[in-house]
C-alpha positions in Angstrom: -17.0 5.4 -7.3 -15.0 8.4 -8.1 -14.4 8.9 -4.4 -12.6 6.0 -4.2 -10.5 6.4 -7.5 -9.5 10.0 -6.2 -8.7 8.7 -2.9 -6.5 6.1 -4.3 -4.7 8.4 -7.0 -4.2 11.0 -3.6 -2.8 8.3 -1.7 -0.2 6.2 -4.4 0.4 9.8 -5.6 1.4 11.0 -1.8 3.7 8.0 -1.9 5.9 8.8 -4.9 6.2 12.6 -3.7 7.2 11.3 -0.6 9.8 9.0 -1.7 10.7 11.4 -4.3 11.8 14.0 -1.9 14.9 11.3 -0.7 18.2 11.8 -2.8 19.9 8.2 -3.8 22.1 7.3 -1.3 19.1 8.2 1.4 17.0 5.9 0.7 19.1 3.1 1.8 20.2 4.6 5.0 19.1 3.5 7.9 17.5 6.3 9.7 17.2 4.4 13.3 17.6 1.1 15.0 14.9 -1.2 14.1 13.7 0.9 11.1 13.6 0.0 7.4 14.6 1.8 4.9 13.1 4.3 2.7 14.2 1.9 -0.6 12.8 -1.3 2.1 9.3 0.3 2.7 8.8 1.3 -0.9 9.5 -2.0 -1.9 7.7 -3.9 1.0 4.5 -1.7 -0.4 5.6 -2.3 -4.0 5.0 -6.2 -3.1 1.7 -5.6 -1.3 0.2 -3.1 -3.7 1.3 -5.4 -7.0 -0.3 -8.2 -4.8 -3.4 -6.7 -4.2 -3.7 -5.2 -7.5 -3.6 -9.1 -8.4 -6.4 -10.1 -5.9 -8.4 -7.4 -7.1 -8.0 -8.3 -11.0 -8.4 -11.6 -10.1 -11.5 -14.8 -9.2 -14.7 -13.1 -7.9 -17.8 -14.2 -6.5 -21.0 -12.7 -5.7 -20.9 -11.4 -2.1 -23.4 -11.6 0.3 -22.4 -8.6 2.7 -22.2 -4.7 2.5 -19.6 -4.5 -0.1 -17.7 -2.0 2.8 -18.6 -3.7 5.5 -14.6 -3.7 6.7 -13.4 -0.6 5.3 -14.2 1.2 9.1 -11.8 -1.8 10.6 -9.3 -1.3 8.3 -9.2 2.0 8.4 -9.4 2.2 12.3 -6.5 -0.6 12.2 -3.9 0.8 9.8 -4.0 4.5 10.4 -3.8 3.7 14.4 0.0 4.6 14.3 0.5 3.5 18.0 0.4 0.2 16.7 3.4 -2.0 15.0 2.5 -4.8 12.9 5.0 -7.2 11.6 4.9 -7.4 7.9 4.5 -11.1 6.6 7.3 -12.8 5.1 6.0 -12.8 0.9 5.8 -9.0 1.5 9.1 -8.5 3.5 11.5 -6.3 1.7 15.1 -8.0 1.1 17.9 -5.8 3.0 19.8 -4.9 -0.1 20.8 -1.4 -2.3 17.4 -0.1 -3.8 17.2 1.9 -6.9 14.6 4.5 -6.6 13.8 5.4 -10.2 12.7 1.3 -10.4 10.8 1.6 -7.6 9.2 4.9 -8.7 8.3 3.3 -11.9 6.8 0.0 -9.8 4.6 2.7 -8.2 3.4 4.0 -10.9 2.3 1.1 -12.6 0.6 0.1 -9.2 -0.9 3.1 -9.3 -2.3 3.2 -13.0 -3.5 -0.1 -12.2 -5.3 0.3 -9.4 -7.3 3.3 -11.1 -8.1 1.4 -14.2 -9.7 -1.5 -11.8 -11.5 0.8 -9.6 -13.0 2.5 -13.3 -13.7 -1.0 -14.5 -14.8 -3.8 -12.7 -17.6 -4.6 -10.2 -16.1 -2.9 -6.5 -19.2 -5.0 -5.0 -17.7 -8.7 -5.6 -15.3 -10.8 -3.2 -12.3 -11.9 -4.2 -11.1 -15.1 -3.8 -7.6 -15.1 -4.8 -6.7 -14.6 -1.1 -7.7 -14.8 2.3 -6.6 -11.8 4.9 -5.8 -12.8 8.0 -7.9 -11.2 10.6 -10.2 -10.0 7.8 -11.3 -12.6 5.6 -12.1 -12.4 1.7 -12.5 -8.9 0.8 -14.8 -7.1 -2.0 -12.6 -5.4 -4.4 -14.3 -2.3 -2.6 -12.1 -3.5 1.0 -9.2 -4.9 -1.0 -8.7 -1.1 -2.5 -9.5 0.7 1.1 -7.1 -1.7 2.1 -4.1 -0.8 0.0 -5.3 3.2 0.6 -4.9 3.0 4.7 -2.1 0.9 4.5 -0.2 3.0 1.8 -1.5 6.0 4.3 0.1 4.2 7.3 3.2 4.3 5.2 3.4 7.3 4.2 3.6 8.5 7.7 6.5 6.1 8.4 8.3 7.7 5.2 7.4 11.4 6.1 9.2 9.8 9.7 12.7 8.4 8.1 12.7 11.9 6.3 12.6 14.1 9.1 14.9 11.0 11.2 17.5 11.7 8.3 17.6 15.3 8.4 17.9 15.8 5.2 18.7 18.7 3.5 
């Protein structure tokens, strides 16, 4: 279990450095055609993370599986970077001015929560709060590798705008 905890903390904590290392104005620049924003990606994660963090806290049932049976797919899914996935429209990030100290605190929060779940509650039930396409209902276990790749997957698009932006 603490494997998964450190992993986690690693991963949310990569994240703020990341979008820490952007002054103000950056983060809502555009860095190339087609791309988000840094303030857009942090936000579309602060949706999914806050969501998941919710699936994960929320209705369980016993499960009748490997409680990681999907964490290889996932992992093989999200951290193939030759891949684009659209992001689904509850978790689409509005084009607007972002402030990063509020989304720096979101993370955080996200981040402190997601620990204190993995610390306390059964890993090795399904949640039932929500259904993921292409994957089904997840063990807390899957639902917390999921938000780990994916937050991995986006990290690498943020160390991308970074080095698109040359900043300075």
């Amino acid at each position: 279990m603490e494997k998964i905890i450190r992993e986690a903390d690693e991963t949310l904590s990569a994240l703020e450095h990341e979008f820490s290392r952007f002054n103000a104005p950056q983060i809502n620049e555009v860095p190339f055609e087609g791309s988000w924003t840094a303030g857009q990606l942090v936000k579309h994660l602060v949706l999914s993370n806050s969501g998941f963090l919710e699936v994960i806290n929320g209705p369980v049932t016993e499960t009748d599986k490997p409680a990681d049976l999907m964490v290889k797919e996932i992992r093989k899914d999200f951290l193939n970077f030759g891949v684009k996935y659209n992001s689904p429209k509850e978790i689409y990030p509005e084009d607007r001015t972002y402030s990063q100290p509020e989304l720096l605190k979101s993370l955080k929060q996200i981040r402190a929560g997601i620990s204190e779940a993995a610390r306390g509650l059964d890993l090795t039930k399904t949640c039932t709060a929500y259904e993921l396409p292409g994957y089904g209902f997840l063990t807390r276990l899957e639902t917390i590798y999921f938000v780990i790749y994916h937050t991995q997957r986006h990290v690498h698009q943020l160390k991308n705008i970074y080095s698109e932006l040359d900043i300075t």
